[in-house]
N, C-alpha and C positions, 0 to 999 in steps of 0.2 A: 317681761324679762326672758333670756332666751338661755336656759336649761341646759345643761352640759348633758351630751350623750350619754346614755349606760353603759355597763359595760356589753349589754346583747349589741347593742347596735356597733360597737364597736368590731366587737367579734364579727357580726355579720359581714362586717364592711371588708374588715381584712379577709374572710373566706372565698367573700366575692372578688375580691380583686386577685386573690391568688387562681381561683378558677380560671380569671382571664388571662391573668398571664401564664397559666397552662397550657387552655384553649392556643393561644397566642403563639408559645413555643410549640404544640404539636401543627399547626398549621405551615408556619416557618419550613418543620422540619419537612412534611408532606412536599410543600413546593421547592423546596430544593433538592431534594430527591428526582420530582417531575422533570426538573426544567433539567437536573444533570446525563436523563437519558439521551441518547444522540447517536448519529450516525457518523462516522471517520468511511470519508469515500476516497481509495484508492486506484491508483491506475497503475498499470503497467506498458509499457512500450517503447519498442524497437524503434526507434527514432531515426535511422539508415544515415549513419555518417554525419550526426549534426555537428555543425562549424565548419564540415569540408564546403569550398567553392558551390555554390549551387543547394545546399543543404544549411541555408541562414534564414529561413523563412520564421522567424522567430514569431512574430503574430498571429501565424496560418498555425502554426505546431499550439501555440496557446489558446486557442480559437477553438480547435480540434478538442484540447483537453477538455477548458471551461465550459463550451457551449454544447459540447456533444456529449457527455458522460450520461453514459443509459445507453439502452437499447434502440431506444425512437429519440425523434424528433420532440417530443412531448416532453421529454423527462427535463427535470430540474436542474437548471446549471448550475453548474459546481462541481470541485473537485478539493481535496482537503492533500491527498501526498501523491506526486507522479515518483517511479519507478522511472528511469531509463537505462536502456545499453546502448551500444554502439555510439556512443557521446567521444568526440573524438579530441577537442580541449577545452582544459576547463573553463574557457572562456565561452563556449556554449554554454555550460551548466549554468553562469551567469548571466548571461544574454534573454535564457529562455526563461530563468525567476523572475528578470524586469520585463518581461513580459508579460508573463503570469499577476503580477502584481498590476498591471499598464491593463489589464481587461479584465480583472476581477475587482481592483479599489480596496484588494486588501494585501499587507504586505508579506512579501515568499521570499525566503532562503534557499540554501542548498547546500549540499553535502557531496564531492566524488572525488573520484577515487585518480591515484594516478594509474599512466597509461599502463594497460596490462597486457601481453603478449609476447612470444617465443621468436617473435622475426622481428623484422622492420614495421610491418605492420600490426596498431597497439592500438586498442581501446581502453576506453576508460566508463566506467557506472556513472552517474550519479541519483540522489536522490533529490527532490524538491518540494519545500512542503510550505503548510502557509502556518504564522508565527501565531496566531490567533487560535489553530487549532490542535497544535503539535509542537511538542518539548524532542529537541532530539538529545539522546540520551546517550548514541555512540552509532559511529560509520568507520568499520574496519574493513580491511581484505582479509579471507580466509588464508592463514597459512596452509600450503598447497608444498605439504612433503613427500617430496620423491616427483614433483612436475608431472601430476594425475592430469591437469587442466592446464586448456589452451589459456584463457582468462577466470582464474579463481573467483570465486563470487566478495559479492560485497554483502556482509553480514551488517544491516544497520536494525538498531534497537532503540525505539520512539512511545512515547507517552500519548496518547490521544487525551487531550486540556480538557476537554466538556466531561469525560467520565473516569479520567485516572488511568484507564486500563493503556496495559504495554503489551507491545508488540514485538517477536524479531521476525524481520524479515531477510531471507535468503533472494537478491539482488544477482541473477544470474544468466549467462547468454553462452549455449553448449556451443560446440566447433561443431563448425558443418563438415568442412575439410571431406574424409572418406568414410565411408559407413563404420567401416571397424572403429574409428577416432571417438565418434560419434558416443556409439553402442559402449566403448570403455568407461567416457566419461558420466552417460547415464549413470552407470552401474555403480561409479564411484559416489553418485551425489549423496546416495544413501548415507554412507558414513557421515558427511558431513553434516548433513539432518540429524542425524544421529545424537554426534556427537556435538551441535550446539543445543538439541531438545534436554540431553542430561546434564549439561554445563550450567543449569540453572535449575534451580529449586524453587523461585518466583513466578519467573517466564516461562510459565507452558507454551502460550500460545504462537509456532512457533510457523514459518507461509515462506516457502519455496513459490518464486513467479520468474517472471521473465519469458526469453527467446530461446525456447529449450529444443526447436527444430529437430522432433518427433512427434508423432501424433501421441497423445497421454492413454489410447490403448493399447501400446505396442506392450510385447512382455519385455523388451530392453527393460522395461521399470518396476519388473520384478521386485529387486535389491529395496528398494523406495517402499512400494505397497506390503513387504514382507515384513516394516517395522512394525513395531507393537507399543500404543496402540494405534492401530493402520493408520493409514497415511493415503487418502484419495483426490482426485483431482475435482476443479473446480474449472469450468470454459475448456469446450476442445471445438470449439467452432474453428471455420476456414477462416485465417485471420492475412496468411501472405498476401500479397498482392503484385499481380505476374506483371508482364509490361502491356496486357491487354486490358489493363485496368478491371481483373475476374479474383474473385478470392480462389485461391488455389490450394494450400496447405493448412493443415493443423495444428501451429506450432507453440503457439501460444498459452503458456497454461499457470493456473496458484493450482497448489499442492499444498494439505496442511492436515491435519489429525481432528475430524470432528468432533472427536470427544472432547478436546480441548480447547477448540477456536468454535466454543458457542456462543460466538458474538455475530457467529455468518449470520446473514440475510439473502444477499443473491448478490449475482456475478453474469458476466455476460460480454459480448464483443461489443465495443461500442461504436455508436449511429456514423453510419461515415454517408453524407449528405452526398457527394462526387467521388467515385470512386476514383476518376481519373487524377480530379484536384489533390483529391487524400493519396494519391500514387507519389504525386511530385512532390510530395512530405517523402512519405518512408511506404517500404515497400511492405508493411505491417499494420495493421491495426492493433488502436490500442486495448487492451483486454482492462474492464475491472470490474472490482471487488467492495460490496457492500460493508461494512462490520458495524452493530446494532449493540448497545450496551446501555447499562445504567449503573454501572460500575466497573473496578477491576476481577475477574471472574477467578483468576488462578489462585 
């Protein structure tokens, strides 16, 4: 005849299964934790008039992004958000997501901006990211009072999906025009770091990039390194590229406050295989930016 349990073995029974399902939930929690660390690989670059006649190489510009991002030839393909300037309609910034989606296999949006400029001739930002790894959360133009700036920057603010953390980034291309032009508009960008660093009480972490054509030691950038707390650069490698297919200037640069953006990892120009092939793109290389998280830090 087969004996009803006691009540110890009862008791046993429940203690051991609550164990397991402790064990169970703390394991859970371990590997979701793990799996939510991740890297958000950024790029930034001067795209040289995409959409004009001659600047539609939509595959070669994607190609450049996907396949080249790192410093070597070795590094991992992929790319998570491009940055551009010089995007001339938005029917480029559309042209070059189905691209991006057309040699990655996963699928890219975008975001830009209308055309921005004091003459006839007007650029426009965009950004472009992929839907899998990035919530965008807002792509405005910098109100620009009192016309400090040839093209006011594009402030976009985005979620990186794999660890929550948010980003604003300052989306930016200084006027070459004449050196005084130049040297004004440095001077001004400070404020506007500025004043979107204290505009939010969540979003610290806050990345000035783009075609800022100065080198990031000049003291023009006084105003910038003078905020608190500091504000240093990130890539000042020779990123132009002359018509001799030779890297020739420094212009290229992320800007952002360490104390704040401890998500960096490393940053760098990236691998340009033909410098002459990568000329008949843009007369730039593209610059990026690692960021390393396992949550949002601010």
């Amino acid at each position: 005849m087969l004996r009803a349990p006691g009540p110890g073995y009862v008791w046993g029974y429940v203690m051991r299964g609550m164990r397991s399902a402790t064990l169970g939930a703390c394991l859970l929690v371990l590997s979701g934790s793990a799996s939510a660390a991740a890297y958000l690989r950024v790029l930034s670059w001067n795209t040289l008039h995409a959409g004009y006649s001659g600047s539609t190489d939509w595959n070669n510009y994607a190609a450049q992004a996907w396949n080249d991002f790192g410093t070597t030839a070795a590094a991992a393909n992929g790319v998570d958000v491009v940055f551009a300037q010089e995007v001339m309609y938005d029917t480029a910034a559309a042209s070059l997501a189905s691209a991006l989606t057309a040699i990655s296999g996963v699928t890219w949006d975008y975001r830009v901006t209308a055309a921005i400029g004091r003459s006839s001739y007007k650029e426009r930002y965009a950004v472009l990211f992929r839907t899998d790894r990035v919530t965008m959360l807002s792509s405005t133009v910098w109100t620009d009072t009192g016309d400090k700036f040839e093209r006011e920057p594009q402030i976009v603010k985005l979620r990186h999906i794999q660890t929550g953390a948010d980003y604003t980034f300052i989306n930016w291309h200084t006027v070459f025009g004449e050196t005084a032009e130049r040297q004004a508009e440095i001077a001004q960008i400070a404020s506007v770091y500025s004043s979107i660093q204290s505009g939010s009480s969540s979003d610290q972490d806050v990345i000035l990039l783009g075609d800022h054509n100065r080198e990031a030691t000049s003291p023009w950038w006084a105003n910038l390194t003078a905020v608190s707390p500091v504000v240093s650069y990130r890539v000042n490698d020779l990123t132009s590229i002359n018509t001799s297919c030779a890297f020739a200037s420094a212009y290229d640069h992320f800007w952002f406050q360490a104390s704040y953006v401890s998500e960096y990892s490393s940053s760098g120009r990236d691998y340009i295989a033909n410098m002459c092939t990568a000329r008949d793109l843009s007369d730039h290389a593209p610059i990026f930016l690692n960021l390393y998280s396992a949550s949002d830090t601010d």
